[in-house]
C-alpha positions as CSV (number, residue, x, y, z in Angstrom):
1,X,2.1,95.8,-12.6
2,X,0.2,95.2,-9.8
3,X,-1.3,97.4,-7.6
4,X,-2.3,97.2,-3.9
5,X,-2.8,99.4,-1.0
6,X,-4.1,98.7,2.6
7,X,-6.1,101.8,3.9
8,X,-7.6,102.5,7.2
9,X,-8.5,104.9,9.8
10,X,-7.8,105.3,13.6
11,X,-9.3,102.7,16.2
12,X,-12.6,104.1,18.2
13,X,-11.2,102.8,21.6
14,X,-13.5,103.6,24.6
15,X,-13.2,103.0,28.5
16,X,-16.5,101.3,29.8
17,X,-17.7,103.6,31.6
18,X,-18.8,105.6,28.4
19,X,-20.1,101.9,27.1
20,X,-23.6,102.2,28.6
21,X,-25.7,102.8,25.1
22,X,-28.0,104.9,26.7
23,X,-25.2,107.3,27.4
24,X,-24.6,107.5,23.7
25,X,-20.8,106.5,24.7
26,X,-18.4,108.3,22.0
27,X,-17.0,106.1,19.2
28,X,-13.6,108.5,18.5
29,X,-12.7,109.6,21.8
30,X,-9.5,107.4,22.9
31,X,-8.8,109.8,26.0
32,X,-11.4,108.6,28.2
33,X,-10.0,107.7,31.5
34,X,-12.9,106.0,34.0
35,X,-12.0,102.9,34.8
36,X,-14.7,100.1,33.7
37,X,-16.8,98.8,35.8
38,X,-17.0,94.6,36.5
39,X,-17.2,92.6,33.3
40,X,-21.3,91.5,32.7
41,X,-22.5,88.8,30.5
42,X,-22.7,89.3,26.5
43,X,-26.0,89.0,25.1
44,X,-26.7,87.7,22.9
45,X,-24.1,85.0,23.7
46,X,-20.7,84.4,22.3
47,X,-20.5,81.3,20.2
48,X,-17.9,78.7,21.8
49,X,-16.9,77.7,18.1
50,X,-16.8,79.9,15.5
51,X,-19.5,79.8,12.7
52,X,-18.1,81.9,10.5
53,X,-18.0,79.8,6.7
54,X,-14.8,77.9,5.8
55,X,-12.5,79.9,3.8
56,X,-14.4,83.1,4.3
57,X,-12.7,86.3,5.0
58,X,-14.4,86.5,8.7
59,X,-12.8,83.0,9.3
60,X,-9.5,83.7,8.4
61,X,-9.1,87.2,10.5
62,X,-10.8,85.7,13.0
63,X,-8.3,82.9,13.0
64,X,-5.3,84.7,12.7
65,X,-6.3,87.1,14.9
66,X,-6.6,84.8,18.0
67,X,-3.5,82.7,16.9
68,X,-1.3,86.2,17.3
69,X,-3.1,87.3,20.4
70,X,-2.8,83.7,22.1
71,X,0.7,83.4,21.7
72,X,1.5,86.7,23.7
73,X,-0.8,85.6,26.6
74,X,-3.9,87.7,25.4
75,X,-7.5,85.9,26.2
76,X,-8.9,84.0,23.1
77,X,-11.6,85.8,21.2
78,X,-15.0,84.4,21.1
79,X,-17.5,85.9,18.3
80,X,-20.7,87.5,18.9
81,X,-23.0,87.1,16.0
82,X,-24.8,90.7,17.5
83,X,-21.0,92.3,16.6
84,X,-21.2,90.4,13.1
85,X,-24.2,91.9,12.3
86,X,-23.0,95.4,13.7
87,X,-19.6,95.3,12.0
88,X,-21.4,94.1,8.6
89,X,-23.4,96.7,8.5
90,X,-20.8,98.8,9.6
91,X,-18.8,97.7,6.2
92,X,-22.2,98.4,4.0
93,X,-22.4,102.0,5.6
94,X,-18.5,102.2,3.9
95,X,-19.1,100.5,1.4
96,X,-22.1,102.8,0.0
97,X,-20.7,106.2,1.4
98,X,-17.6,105.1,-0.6
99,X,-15.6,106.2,2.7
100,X,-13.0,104.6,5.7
101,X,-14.4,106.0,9.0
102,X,-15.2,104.8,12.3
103,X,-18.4,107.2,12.7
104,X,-21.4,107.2,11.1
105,X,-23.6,110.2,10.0
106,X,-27.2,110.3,10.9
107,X,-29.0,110.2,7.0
108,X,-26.5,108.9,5.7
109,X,-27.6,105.0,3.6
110,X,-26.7,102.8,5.9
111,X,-26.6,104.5,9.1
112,X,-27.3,101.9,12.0
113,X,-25.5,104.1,14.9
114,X,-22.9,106.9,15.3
115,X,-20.9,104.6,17.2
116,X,-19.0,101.5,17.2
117,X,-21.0,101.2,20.7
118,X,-24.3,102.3,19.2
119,X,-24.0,100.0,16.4
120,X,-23.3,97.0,18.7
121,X,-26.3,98.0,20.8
122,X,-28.7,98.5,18.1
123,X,-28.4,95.0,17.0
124,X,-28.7,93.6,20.7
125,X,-25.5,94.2,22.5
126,X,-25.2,96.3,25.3
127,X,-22.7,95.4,27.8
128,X,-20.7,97.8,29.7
129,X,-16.9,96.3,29.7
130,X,-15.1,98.2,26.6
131,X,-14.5,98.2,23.4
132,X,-12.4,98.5,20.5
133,X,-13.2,99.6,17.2
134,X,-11.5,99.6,13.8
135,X,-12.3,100.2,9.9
136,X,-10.2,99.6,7.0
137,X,-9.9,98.8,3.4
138,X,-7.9,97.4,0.6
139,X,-7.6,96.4,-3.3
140,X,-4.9,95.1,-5.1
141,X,-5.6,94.3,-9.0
142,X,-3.6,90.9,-8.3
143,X,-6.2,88.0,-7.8
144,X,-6.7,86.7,-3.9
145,X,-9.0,84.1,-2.3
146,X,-11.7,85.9,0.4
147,X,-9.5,84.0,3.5
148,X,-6.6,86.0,1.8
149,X,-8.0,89.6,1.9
150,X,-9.2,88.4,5.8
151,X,-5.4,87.7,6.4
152,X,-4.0,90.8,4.8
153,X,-6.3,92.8,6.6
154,X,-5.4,91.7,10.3
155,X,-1.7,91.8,9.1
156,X,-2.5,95.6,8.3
157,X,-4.1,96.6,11.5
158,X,-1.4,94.8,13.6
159,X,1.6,96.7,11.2
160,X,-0.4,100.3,12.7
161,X,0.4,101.9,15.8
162,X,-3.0,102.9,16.8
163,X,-4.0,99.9,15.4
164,X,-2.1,97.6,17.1
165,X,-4.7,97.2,19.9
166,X,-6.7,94.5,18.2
167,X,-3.7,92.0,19.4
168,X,-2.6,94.0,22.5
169,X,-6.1,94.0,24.3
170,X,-7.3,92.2,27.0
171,X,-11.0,92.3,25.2
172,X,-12.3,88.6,24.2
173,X,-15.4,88.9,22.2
174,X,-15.4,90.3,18.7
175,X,-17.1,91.3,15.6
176,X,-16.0,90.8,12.2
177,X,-18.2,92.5,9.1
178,X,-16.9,92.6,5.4
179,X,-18.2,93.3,2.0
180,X,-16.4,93.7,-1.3
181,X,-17.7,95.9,-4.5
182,X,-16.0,95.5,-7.7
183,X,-13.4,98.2,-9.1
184,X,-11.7,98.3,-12.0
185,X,-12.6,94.6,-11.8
186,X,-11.3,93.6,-9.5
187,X,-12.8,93.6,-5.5
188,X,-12.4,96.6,-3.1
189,X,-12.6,95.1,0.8
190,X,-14.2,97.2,3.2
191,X,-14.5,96.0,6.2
192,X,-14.6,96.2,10.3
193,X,-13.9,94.7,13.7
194,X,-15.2,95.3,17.2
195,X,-13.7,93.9,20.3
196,X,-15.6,94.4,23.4
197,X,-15.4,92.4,27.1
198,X,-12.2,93.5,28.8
199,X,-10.8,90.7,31.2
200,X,-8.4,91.1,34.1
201,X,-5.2,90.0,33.8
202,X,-3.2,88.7,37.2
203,X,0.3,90.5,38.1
204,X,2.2,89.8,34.9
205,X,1.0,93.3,33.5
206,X,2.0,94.7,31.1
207,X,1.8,92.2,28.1
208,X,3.4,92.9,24.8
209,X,2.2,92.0,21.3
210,X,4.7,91.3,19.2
211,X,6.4,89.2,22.0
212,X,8.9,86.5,22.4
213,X,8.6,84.1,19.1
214,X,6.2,86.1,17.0
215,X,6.8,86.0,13.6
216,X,5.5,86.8,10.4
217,X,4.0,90.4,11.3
218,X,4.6,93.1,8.5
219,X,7.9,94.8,8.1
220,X,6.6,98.3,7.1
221,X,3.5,99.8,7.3
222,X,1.3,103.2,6.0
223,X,-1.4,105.1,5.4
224,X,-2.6,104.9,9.0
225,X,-4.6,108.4,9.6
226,X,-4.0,109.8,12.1
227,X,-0.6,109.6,10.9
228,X,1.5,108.4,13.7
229,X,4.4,110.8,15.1
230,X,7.4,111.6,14.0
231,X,7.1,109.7,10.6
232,X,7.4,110.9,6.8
233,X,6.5,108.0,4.9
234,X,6.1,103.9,6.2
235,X,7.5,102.9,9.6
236,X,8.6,99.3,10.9
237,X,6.8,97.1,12.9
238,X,5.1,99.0,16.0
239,X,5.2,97.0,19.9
240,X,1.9,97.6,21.8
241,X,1.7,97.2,25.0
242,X,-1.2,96.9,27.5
243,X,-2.0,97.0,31.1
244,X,-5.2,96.0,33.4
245,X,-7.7,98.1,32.6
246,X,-7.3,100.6,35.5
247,X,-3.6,100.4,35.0
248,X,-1.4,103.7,34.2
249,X,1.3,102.9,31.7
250,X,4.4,105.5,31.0
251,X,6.8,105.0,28.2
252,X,10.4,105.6,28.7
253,X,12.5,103.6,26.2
254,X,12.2,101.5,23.4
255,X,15.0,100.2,20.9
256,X,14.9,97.3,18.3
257,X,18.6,95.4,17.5
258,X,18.7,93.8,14.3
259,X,21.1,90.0,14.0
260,X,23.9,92.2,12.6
261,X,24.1,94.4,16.1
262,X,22.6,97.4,14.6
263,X,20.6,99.0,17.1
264,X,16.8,101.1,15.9
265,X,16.0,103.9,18.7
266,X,11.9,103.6,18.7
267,X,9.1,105.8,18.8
268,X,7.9,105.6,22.3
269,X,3.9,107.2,22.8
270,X,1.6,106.7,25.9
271,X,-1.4,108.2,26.6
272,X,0.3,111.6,28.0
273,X,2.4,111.3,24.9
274,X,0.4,110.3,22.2
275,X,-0.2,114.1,20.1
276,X,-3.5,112.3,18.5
277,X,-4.5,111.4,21.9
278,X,-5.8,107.8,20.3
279,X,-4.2,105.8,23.4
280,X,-5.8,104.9,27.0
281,X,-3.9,105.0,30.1
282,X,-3.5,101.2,29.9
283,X,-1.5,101.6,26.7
284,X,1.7,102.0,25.4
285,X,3.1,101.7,22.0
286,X,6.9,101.7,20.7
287,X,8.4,101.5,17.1
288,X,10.7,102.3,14.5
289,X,9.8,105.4,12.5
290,X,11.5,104.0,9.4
291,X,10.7,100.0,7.8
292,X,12.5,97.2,9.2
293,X,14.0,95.1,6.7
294,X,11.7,91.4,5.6
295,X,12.1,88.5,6.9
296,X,14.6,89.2,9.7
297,X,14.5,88.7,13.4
298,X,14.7,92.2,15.8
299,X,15.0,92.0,19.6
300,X,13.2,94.6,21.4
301,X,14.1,95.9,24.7
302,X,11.1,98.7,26.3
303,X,11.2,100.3,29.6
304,X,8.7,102.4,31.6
305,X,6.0,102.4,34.4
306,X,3.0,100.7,35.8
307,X,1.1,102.3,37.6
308,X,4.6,104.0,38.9
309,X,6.6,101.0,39.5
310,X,9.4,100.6,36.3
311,X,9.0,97.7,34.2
312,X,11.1,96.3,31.5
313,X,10.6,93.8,28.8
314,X,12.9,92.1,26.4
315,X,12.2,90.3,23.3
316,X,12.5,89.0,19.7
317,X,10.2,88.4,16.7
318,X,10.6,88.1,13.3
319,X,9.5,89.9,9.8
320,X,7.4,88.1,7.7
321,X,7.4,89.8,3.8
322,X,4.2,91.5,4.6
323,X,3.6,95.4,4.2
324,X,0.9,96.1,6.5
């Protein structure tokens, strides 16, 4: 029989403003509300090309990544070898603590910085523009290739609703650290991603991830923590949606409509919403608190506000056979 299971914890998602390292900008507090101040320079520099080796688990979720973010009309990602080595270390610090956080603990083996932002800046990146933060593991006693566990693992943060983020952001530099220990025989990924360098985006706000065409993405999802709202068990495929970065978004309504006509009433969570208080202002997320079914296409129709004025979006993607 095999065995498999994707687990992870809350994004540390922080408004620029609380970016600047010697502020000791918080890695878990999602509620922050200052808007960022203009985008500066990476350093060290992002690398045009990617130099991550072939067939390597940071190659594959990098690639992935930016093909599902592209598609929607996010920026592409760039990496920052300063956010490898933070995010790799990162994965050690889980790896030897044997846990799935976002924070690290002073004294504890590994411990490079409390915060995704301390971690970046200890090994050389400091600029103030935002940043994204996630963690996560998984194991499955079925035999995978490294670019497979990189796959499944972007497929898993894009199936969670707090998650999500990693595709719905406006960032374009990341981070992508890994390492695997051996249980039961077979390997236990831990691993981590940073986005940082939030970009502007021009008057089509707000953008959607899933949006029109995307396909593949998981049909159910769990183990998210915090556990998202109003769910008992796994939920279907979650719609992010993202503003500028000083942009206001309000949820209103949300529904998926499967080919046969059935229509799914969504989740709908904003920042005023959100219980866990994980999302910004500039986000918004909507989705079924119940699986979707593999492999089948879903339209999506959201409404709400931007910065007061309604907007409305209409849609359709398709299910891969992924549980995220």
């Amino acid at each position: 029989m095999m065995i498999q299971k994707y687990f992870k914890l809350s994004m540390a998602a922080i408004a620029a403003s609380l970016l600047v390292a010697a502020c000791g900008g918080g890695g878990g507090s999602s509620n922050a509300s200052s808007a960022p101040a203009a985008s500066t320079p990476a350093n060290p520099a992002n690398l045009t090309t990617p130099q991550y080796p072939a067939d390597s688990f940071q190659l594959a979720a990098f690639t992935l990544l930016n093909q599902q973010r592209q598609q929607c009309g996010f920026p592409a990602l760039q990496e920052n070898t300063a956010l490898d080595q933070a995010t790799a270390a990162h994965a050690q610090y889980l790896t030897v603590n044997d846990v799935i956080t976002d924070t690290e603990v002073a004294g504890n083996p590994g411990f490079t910085g409390a915060t995704f932002v301390d971690r970046a800046a200890h090994f050389g990146y400091t600029s103030n523009n935002g940043s994204i933060g996630v963690s996560g593991g998984y194991y499955t006693n079925a035999t995978l290739t490294d670019a497979e566990y990189g796959r499944r693992a972007i497929y898993g943060f894009l199936s969670g609703v707090y998650h999500i983020s990693i595709a719905a952001s406006l960032m374009n530099t990341v981070g992508i650290g890994k390492v695997a220990k051996t249980y039961n025989g077979f390997p236990q990924e831990q691993f981590s991603l940073n986005l940082t360098n939030s970009q502007q985006l021009t008057s089509n706000a707000p953008l959607t991830f899933p949006c029109q065409g995307t396909a593949g993405v998981a049909y159910t999802s769990f183990g998210e923590i915090p556990t998202p709202p109003a769910t008992s068990g796994n939920w279907g495929t979650p719609v992010g949606v993202v503003g500028n970065p000083t942009d206001i978004i309000t949820m209103q309504t949300g529904t998926m409509t499967d080919s046969s006509g059935h229509v799914i009433t969504l989740q709908v969570l904003d920042s005023a919403k959100d219980p866990n208080k994980e999302l910004l202002p500039d986000q918004g997320v909507a989705y079924p608190t119940t699986p979707l079914s593999p492999n089948s296409q879903y339209t999506v129709s959201l409404t709400g506000t931007i910065n007061g004025v309604a907007f409305s979006r209409t849609f359709s993607f398709t299910t891969g056979d992924v549980v995220g």
